[in-house]
TORZA-477716 format. One line per 4 residues: number of its first residue (from 1); their letters; for each residue x, y, z of N, C-alpha, C, CB. Coordinates in steps of 0.1 Angstrom, whole numbers, padded with zeros to 4 digits. Glycine has a CB too. Layout:
<atoms>
NUM	a	X,Y,Z,X,Y,Z,X,Y,Z,X,Y,Z | ... $
</atoms>
This chain:
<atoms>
1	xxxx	0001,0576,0528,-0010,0586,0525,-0004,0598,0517,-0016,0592,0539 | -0012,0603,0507,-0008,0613,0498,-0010,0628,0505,-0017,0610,0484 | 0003,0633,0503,0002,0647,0508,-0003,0657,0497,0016,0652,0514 | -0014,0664,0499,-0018,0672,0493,-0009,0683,0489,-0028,0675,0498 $
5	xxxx	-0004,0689,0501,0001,0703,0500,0012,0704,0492,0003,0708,0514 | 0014,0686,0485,0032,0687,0481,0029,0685,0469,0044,0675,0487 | 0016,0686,0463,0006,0679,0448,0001,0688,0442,-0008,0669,0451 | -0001,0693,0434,-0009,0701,0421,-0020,0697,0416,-0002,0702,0410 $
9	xxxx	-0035,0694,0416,-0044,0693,0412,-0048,0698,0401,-0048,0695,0419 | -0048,0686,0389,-0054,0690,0379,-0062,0689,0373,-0051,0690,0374 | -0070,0691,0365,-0086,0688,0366,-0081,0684,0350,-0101,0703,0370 | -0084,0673,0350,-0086,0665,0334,-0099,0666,0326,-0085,0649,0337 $
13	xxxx	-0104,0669,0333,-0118,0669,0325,-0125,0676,0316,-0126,0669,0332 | -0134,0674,0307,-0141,0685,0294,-0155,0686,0306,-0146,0674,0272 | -0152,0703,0305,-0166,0713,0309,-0177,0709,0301,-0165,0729,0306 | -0192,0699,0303,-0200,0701,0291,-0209,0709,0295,-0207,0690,0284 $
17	xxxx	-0219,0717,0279,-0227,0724,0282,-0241,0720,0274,-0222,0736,0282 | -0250,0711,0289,-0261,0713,0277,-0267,0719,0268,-0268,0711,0279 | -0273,0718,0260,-0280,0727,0253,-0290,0731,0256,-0281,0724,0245 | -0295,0728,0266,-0310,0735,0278,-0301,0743,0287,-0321,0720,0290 $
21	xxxx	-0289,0742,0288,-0285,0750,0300,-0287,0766,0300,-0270,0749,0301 | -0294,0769,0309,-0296,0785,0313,-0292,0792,0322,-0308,0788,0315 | -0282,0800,0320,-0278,0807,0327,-0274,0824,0325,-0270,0800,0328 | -0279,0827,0336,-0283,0844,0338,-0294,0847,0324,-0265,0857,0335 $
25	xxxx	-0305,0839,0324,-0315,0840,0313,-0310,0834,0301,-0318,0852,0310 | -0302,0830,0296,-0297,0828,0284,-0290,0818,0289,-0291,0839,0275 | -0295,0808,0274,-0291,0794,0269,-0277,0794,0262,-0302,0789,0259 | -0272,0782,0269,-0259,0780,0265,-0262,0770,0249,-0251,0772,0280 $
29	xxxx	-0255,0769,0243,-0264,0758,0229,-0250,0751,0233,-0268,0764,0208 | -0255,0739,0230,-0243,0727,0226,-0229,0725,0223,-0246,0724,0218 | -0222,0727,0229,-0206,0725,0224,-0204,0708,0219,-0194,0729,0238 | -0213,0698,0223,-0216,0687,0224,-0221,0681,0208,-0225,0687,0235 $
33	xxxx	-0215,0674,0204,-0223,0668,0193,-0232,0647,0197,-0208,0668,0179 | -0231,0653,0208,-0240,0638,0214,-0250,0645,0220,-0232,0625,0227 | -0260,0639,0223,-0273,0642,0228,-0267,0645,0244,-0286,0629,0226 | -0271,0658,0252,-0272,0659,0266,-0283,0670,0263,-0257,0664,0274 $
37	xxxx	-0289,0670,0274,-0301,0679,0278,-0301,0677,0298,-0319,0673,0268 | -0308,0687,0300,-0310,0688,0317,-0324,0696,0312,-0294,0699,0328 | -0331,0692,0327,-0344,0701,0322,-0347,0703,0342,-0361,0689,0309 | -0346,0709,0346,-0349,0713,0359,-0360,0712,0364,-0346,0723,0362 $
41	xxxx	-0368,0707,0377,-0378,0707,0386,-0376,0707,0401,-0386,0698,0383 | -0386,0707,0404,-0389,0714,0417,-0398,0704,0422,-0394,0728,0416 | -0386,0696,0436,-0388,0681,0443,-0402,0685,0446,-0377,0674,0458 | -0412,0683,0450,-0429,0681,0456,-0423,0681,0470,-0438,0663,0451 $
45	xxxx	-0418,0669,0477,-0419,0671,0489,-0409,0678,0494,-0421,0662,0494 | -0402,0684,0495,-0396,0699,0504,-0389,0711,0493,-0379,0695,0516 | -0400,0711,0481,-0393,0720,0470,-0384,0725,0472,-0399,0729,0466 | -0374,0714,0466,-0357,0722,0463,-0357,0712,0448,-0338,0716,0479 $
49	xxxx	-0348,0719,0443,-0343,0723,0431,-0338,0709,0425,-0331,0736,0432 | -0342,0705,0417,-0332,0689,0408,-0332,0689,0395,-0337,0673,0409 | -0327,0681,0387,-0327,0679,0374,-0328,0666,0368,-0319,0685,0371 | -0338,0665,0356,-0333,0651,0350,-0324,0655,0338,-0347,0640,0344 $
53	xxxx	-0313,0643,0340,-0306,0644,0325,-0307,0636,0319,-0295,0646,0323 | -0304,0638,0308,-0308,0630,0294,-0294,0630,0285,-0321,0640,0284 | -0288,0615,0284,-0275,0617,0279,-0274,0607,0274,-0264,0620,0286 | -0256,0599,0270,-0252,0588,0268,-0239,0586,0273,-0253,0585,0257 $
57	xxxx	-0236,0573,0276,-0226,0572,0283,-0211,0574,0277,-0229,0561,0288 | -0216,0577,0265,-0199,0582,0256,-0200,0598,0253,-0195,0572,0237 | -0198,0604,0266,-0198,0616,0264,-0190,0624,0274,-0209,0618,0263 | -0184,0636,0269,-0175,0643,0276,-0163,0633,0282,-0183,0651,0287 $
61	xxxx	-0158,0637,0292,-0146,0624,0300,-0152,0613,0301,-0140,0627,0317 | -0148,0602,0298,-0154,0589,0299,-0142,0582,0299,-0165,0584,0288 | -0148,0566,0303,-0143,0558,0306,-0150,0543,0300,-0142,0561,0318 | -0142,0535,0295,-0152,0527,0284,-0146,0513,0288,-0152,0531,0265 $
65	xxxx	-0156,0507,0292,-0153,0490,0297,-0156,0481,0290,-0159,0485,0307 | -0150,0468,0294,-0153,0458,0283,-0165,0454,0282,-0145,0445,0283 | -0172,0459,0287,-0188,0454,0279,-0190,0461,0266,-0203,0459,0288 | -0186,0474,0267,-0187,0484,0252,-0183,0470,0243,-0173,0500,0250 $
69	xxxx	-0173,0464,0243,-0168,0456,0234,-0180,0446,0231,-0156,0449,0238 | -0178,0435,0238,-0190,0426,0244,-0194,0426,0253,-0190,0417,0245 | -0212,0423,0253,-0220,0423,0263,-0221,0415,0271,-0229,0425,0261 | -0210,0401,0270,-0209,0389,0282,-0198,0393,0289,-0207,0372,0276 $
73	xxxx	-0186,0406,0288,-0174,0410,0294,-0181,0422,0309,-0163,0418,0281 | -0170,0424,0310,-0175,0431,0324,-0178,0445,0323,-0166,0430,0335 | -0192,0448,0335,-0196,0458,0328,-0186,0474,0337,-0215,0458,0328 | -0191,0488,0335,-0178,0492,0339,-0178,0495,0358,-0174,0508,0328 $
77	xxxx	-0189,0490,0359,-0190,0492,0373,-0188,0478,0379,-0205,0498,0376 | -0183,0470,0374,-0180,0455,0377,-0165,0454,0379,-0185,0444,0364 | -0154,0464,0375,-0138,0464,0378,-0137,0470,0387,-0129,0469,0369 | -0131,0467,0391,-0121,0466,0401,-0115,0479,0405,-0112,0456,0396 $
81	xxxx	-0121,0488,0422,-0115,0500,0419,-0101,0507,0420,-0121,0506,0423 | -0094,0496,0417,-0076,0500,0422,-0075,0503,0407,-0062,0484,0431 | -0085,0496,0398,-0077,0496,0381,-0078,0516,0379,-0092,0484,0365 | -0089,0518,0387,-0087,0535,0383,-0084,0547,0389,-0096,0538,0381 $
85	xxxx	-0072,0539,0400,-0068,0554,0405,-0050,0543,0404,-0077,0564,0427 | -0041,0549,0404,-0030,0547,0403,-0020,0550,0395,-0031,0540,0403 | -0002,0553,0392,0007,0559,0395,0004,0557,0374,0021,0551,0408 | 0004,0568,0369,0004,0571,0355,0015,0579,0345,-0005,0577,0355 $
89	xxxx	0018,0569,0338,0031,0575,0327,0022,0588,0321,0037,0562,0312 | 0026,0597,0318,0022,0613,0308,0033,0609,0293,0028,0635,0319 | 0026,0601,0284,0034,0607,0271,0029,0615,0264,0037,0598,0262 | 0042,0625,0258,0037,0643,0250,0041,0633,0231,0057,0666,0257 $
93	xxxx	0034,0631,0228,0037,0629,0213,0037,0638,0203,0029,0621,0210 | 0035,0650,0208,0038,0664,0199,0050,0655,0188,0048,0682,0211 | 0057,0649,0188,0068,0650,0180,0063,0638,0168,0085,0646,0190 | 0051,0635,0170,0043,0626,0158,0036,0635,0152,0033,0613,0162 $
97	xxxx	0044,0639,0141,0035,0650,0134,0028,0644,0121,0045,0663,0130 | 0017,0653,0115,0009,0643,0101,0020,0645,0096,-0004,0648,0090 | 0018,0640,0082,0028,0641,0071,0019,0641,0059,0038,0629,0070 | 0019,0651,0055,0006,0652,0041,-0006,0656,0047,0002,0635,0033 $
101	xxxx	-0007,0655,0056,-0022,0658,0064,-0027,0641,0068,-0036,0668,0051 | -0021,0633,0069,-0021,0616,0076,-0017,0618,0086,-0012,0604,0070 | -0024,0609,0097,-0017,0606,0106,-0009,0598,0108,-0021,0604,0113 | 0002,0593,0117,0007,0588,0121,0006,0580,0129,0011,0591,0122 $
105	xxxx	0014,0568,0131,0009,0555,0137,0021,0555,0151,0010,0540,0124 | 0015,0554,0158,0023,0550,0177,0028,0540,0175,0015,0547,0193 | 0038,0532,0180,0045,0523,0176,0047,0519,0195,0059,0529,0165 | 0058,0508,0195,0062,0505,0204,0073,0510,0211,0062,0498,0202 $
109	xxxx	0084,0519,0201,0093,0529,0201,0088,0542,0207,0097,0531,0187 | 0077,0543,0207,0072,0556,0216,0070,0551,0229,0059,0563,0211 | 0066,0541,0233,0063,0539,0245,0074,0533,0255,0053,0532,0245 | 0087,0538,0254,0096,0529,0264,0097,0531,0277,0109,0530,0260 $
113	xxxx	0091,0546,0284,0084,0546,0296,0075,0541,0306,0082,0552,0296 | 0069,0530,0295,0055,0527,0302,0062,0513,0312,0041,0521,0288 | 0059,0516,0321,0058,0504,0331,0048,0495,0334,0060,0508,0341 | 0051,0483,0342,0040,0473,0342,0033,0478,0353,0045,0458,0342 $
117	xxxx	0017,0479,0352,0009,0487,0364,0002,0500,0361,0019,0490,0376 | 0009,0506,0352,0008,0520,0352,-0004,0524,0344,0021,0526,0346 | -0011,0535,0346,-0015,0538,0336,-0012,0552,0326,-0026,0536,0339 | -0015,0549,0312,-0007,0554,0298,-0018,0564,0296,-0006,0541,0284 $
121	xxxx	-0013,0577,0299,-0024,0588,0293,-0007,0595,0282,-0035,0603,0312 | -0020,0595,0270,-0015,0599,0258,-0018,0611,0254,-0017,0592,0249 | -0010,0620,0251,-0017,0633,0245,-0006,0639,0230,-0016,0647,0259 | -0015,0647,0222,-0010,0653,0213,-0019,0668,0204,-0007,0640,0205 $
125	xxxx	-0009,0682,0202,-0017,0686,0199,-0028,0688,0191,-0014,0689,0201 | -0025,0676,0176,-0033,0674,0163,-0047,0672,0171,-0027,0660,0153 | -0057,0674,0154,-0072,0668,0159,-0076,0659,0149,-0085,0680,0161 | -0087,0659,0147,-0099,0644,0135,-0077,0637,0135,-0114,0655,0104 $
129	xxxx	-0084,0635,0116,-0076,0626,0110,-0059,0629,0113,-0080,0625,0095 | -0056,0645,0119,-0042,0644,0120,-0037,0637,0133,-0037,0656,0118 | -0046,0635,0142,-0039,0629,0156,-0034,0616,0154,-0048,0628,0168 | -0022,0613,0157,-0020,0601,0158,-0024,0590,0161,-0014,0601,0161 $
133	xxxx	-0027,0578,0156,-0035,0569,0164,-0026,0555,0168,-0049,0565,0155 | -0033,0547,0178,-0025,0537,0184,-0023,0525,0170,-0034,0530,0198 | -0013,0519,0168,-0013,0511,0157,-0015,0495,0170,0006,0515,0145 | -0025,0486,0156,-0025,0477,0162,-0013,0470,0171,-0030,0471,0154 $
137	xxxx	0000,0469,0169,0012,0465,0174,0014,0474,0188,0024,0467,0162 | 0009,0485,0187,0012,0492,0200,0001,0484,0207,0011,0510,0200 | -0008,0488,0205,-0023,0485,0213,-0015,0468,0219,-0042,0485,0197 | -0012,0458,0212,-0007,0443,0216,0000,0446,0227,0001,0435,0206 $
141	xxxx	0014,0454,0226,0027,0457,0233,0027,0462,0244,0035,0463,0227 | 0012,0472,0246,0009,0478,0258,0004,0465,0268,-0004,0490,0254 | -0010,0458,0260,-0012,0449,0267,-0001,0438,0277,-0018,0444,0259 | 0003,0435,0265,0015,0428,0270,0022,0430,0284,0026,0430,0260 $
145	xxxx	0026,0441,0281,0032,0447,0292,0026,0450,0304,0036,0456,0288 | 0012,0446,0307,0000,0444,0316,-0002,0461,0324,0006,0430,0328 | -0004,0469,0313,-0011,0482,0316,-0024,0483,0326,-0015,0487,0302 | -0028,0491,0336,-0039,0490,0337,-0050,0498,0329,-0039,0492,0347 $
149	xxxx	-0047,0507,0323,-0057,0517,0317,-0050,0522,0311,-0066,0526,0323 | -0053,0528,0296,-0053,0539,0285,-0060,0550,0279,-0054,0535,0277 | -0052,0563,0285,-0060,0573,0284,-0055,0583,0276,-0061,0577,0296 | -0063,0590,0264,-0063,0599,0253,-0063,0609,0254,-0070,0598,0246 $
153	xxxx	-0058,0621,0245,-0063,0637,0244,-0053,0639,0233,-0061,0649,0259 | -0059,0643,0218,-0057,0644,0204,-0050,0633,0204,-0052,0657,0199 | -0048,0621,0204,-0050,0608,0201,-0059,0600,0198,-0048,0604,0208 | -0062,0594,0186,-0071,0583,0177,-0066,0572,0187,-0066,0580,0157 $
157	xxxx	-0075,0564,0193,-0072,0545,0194,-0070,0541,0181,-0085,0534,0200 | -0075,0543,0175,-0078,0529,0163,-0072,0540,0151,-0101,0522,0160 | -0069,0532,0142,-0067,0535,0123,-0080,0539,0122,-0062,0521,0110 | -0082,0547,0108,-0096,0544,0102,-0098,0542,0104,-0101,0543,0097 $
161	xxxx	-0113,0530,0105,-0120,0521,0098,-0119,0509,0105,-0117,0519,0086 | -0109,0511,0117,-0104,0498,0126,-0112,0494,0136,-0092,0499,0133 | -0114,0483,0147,-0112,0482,0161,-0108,0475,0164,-0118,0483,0168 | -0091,0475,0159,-0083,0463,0163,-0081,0467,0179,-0066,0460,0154 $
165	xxxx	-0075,0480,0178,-0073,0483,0192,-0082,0488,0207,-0066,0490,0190 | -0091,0485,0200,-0104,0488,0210,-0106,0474,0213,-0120,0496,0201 | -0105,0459,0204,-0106,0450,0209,-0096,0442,0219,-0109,0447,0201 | -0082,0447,0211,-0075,0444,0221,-0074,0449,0237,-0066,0444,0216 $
169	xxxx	-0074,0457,0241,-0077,0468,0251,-0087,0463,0259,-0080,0481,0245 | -0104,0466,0253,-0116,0463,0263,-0114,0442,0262,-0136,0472,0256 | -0115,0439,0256,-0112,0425,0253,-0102,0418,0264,-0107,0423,0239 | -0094,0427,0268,-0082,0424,0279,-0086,0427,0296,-0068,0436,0275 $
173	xxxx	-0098,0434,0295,-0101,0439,0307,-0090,0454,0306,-0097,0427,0321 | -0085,0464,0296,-0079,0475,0301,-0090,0484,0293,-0061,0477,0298 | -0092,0493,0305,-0101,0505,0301,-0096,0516,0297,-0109,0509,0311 | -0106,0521,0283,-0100,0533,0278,-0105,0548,0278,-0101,0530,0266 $
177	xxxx	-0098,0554,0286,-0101,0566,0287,-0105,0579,0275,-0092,0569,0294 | -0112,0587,0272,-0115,0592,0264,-0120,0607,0268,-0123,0583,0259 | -0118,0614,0259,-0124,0630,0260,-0112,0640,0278,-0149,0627,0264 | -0100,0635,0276,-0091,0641,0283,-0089,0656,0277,-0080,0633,0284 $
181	xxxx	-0087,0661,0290,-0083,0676,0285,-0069,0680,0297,-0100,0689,0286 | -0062,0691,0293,-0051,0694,0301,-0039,0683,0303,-0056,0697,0313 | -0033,0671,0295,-0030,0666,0296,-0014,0677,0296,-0035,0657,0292 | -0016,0683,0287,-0004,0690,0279,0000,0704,0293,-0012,0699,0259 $
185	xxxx	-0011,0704,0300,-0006,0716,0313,0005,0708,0322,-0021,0722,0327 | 0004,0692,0319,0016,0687,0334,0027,0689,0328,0016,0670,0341 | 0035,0691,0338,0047,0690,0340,0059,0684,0346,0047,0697,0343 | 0054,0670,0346,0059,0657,0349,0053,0649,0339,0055,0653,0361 $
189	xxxx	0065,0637,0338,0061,0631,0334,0052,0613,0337,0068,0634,0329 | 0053,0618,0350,0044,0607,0359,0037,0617,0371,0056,0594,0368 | 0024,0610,0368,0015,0616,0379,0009,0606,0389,0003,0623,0373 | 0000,0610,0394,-0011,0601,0404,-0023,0602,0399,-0013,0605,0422 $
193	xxxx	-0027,0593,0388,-0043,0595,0382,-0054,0590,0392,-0046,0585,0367 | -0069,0596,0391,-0080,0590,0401,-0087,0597,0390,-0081,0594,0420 | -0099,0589,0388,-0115,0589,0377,-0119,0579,0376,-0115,0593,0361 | -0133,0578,0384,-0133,0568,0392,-0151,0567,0380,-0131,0572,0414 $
197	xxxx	-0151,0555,0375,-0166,0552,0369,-0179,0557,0381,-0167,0531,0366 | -0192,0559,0378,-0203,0558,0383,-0206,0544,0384,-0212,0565,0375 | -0211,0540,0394,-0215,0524,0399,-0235,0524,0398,-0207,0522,0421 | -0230,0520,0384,-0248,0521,0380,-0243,0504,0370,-0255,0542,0365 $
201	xxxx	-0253,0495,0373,-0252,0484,0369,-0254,0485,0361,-0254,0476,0372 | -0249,0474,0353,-0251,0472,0335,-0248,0487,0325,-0271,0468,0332 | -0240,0494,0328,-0239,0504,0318,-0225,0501,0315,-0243,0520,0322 | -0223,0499,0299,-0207,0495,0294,-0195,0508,0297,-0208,0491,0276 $
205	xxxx	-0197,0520,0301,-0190,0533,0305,-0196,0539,0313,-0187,0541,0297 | -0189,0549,0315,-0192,0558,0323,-0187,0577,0325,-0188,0551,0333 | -0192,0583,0322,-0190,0600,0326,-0181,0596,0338,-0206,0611,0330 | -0164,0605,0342,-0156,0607,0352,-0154,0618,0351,-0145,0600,0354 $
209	xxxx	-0147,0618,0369,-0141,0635,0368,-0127,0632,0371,-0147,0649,0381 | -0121,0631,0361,-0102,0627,0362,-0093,0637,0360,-0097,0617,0351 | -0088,0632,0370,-0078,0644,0378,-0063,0637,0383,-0086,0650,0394 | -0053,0648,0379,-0041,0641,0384,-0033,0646,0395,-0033,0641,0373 $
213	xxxx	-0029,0641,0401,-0016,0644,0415,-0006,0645,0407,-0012,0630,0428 | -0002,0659,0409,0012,0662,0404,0026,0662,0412,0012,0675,0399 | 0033,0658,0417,0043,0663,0428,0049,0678,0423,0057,0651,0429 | 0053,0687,0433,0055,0698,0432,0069,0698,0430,0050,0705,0442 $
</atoms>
């Protein structure tokens, strides 16, 4: 059993704010460039307070299964839930910097920490085209090495114009994490990841709240 009191709790997740959100009278507008909205009512039978939301499933912290890829693979509420809590490498790629204003490609030379089992949350501080992205050869080598999940923050998966590594990855059964934040606050370089999908059938992802066990 995991001792709390010996762990650091970190909240991985991006804050979103709809663009209907109101608070203290005034509307929060969109930090979001994907459709979210919330629109509030008031249940009929014991008037308390709810909301419908209006979204998509690649938005804010997510988590993207091989149905995203294809729609005959599994969808993300169909894996398996050990694939999404377990013992996670933290690589800092700060030291892949652009060059010209290009990004740079991840290699297999960056990853010599990764163990078999683990899952790979990647971070860097670049953004758009300067973050480094997974080069098809990494994306293979990870597999290989029977990762359970791949998780991002200012990291590209793919080259331009690619989805070599989006295929290799969901195509494998390994789910890719997306829209991480705080990776760069740990201070280890292995944690205890848990972001756990919504169990809504047939949806190829899912909105998480991923968070890491730090040892103190």
């Amino acid at each position: 059993m995991i001792d709390l009191s010996k762990h650091r709790i970190v909240d991985l997740s991006k804050m979103l704010y709809p663009g209907s959100l109101k608070v203290n009278g005034e509307y929060l507008h969109g930090r979001e460039t994907r459709r979210l909205e919330i629109r509030q009512f008031t249940y009929a039978q014991d008037k308390m307070l709810m909301h419908w939301v209006e979204t998509e499933t690649h938005i804010g912290t997510h988590v993207e299964g091989p149905s995203h890829y294809k729609n005959t693979l599994e969808t993300i509420s169909e894996i398996p839930l050990e694939i999404f809590i377990a013992e996670a490498v933290v690589l800092n790629l700060t030291a892949l910097k652009p060059l010209g204003g290009k990004a740079q490609p991840i290699t297999a030379t960056h990853l010599r920490n990764v163990k078999r089992g683990d899952i790979v949350l990647m971070w860097s501080p670049y953004n758009g085209d300067e973050a480094p992205y997974i080069s098809p050869e990494a994306a293979q080598w990870l597999k290989e090495k029977g990762i359970k999940m791949i998780g991002v923050q200012g990291i590209q998966v793919e080259a331009s114009g690619s989805v070599v590594s989006h295929v290799t990855f969901l195509g494998n059964g390994i789910p890719i994490i997306e829209g991480l934040e705080n990776l760069n606050e740990l201070r280890r370089d292995r944690v205890f990841y848990i972001g756990f999908p919504m169990k809504i059938a047939g949806i190829d992802s899912s909105w998480i709240r991923a968070v890491a066990l730090e040892p103190l």
